[in-house]
C-alpha positions, 0 to 999 in steps of 0.5 A, spaced: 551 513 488 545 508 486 545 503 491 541 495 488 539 490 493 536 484 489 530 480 494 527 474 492 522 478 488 526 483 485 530 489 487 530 495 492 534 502 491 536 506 494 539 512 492 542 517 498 544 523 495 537 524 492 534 521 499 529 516 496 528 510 496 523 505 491 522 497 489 520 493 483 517 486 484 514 481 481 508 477 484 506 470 485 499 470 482 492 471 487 492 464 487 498 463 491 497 468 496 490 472 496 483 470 500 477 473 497 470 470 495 468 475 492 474 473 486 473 466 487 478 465 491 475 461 497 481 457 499 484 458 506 493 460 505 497 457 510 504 460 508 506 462 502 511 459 498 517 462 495 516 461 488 519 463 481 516 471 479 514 473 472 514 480 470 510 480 464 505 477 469 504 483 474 509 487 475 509 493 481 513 498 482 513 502 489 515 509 490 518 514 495 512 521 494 516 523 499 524 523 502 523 520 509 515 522 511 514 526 518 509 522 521 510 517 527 507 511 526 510 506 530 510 500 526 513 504 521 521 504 519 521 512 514 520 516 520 527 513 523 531 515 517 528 523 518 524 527 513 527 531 507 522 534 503 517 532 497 519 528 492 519 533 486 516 530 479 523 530 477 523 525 483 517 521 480 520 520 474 527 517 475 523 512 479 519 509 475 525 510 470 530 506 473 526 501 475 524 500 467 530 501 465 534 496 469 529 490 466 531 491 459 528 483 458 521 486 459 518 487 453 511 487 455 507 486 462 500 484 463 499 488 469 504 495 471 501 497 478 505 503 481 504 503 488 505 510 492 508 506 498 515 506 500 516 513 504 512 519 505 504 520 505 503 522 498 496 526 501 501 532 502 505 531 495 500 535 490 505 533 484 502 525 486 496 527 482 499 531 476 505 525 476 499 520 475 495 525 470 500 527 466 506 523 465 506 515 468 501 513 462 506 515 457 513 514 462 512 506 462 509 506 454 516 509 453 519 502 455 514 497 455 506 495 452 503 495 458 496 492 458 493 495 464 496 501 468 494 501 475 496 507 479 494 506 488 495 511 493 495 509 500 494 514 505 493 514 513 489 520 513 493 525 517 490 530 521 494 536 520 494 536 512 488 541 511 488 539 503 487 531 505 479 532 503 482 536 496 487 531 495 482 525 495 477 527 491 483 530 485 484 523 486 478 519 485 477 524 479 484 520 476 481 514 478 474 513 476 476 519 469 483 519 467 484 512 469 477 509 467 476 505 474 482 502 474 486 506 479 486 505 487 485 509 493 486 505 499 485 508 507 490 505 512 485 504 518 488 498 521 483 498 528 475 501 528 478 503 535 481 509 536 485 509 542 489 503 538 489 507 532 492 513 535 497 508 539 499 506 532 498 513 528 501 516 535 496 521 534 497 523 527 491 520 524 484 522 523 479 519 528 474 513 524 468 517 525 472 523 522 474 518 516 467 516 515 464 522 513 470 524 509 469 517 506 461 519 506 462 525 501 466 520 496 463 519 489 461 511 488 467 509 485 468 506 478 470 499 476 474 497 483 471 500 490 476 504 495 479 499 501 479 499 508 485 497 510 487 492 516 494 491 517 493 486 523 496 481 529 492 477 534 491 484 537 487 488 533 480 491 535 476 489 528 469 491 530 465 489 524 458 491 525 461 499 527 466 498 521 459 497 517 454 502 521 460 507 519 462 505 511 458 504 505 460 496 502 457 498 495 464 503 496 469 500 500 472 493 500 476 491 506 483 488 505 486 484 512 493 484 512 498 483 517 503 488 520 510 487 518 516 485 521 519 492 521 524 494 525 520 499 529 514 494 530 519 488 533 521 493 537 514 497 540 511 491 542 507 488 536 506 481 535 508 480 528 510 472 528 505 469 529 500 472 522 504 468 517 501 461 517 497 460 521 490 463 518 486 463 525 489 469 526 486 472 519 480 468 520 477 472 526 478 478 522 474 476 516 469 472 517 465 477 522 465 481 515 463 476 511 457 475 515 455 482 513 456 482 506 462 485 506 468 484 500 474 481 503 481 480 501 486 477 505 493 477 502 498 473 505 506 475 505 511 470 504 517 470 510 521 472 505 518 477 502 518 480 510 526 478 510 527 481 504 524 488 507 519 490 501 513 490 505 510 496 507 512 500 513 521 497 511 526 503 508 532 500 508 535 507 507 534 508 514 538 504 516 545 507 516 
């Protein structure tokens, strides 16, 4: 049985007898809730307000790649629910398709992103690709007119995967051909020092050198660069100059976000209660990177967005 939470924002589902679990939200503009001067959007975000959502704005729709996920991160609830194999293409589809079909008062959206982020590391699922090739354009045109498309994977790198280097090149193809540009590919890097990173990724994750120099081999991007993703507290080790001595900047932008308020963060010791408002956390992050010309995006959550578990790292269905 197909179990539905409304959020503030949208909806999270959990479907047990398949083992999955996927959300759809709306967004609250990158006015509201995003830093970045290279867009323009130089103001400082001290909190972010619960505000009305519009899906004929932007709409996102976050899927599970696998039942559960078999890596251990310790700031992350999938692993506690355990891990049942990758989802199939049948899997993919019915996502996307309860979420299109339970929004029948949309019609049209400027912005439809698919993020391949609720449970799993979708490096291990080649049906990912074969999903956003063949079948996602057509799905959604099946129920709405979507202005844009935009399909982001993100993955933590994990060391064990020997075909994480084909995945990402296959998918830098979707990117920058199938999808003109207008594609993601985000790496979860979290720290440039790799004591702090193993502690995170429990020693699952490729070390940053061994990121770099697959990221090194990556054709240059078109229309939007891949990201260096920083999920931060006050703790974090960002080293801006390593991080600039090892990545490309015409490549890569960094977004810098904090670690959620998941069950396992609270309990494995992360300060996860004092990123919200208070911009000086974010700013001593940022700045150092800006000196260097780097592209930054800072985005910022609402506490409800935490409370209602739809940020990254939260699966409901863990809990039982």
């Amino acid at each position: 049985m197909l179990e539905v939470v409304n959020t503030h924002t949208g909806k999270i589902y959990v479907d047990r007898e398949r083992r999955l679990e996927f959300l759809t939200v709306g967004d609250y503009g990158k006015e509201n809730n995003i830093k970045a001067n290279f867009l323009g959007l130089t103001k400082e975000i001290h909190g972010v307000a619960n505000t009305a959502v519009d899906l004929s704005k932007k709409w996102v729709a976050t899927i599970s790649t696998q039942r559960g996920c078999f890596q251990r991160c310790t700031f992350c609830d999938c692993p506690k629910y355990g891990f049942y194999g990758n989802a199939s293409m049948d899997d993919l589809i019915y996502q996307i398709e309860t979420i299109l079909q339970n929004e029948p008062d949309v019609e049209h959206t400027e912005r439809f992103n698919v993020h391949f982020a609720r449970m799993g590391e979708p490096t291990y699922n080649g049906m990912v690709i074969t999903f956003a090739f063949e079948r996602l354009r057509h799905l959604v045109r099946d129920y709405i007119r979507a202005d844009t498309i935009h399909p982001v994977i993100s993955t933590m790198l994990p060391r064990t995967n020997h075909y994480l280097s084909d995945f990402i090149h296959l998918w830098c193809t979707v990117k920058n051909d199938v999808y003109n540009g207008e594609a993601g590919l985000q790496f979860s890097i979290n720290s440039t020092d790799d004591i702090q990173r193993d502690e995170q990724f429990a020693w699952h994750s490729l070390s940053l050198r061994e990121i770099a120099k697959l990221a090194d081999d990556l054709p240059m991007p078109k229309g939007r660069k891949y990201t260096l993703n920083f999920a931060i507290t006050k703790d974090t080790i960002l080293d801006a100059a390593k991080l600039d001595s090892m990545f490309d900047r015409e490549k890569f932008i960094v977004k810098i976000t904090p670690i959620h308020q998941t069950n396992s963060a609270v309990a494995n010791g992360f300060d996860v209660g004092s990123s919200y408002t208070d911009y000086d956390v974010y700013r001593q992050f940022e700045q150092p990177l800006l000196d260097l010309g780097w592209d930054v995006i800072v985005f910022v959550p609402s506490l409800e967005e935490d409370s209602d578990r739809i940020t990254c790292g939260n699966a409901l269905i863990s809990k039982r």
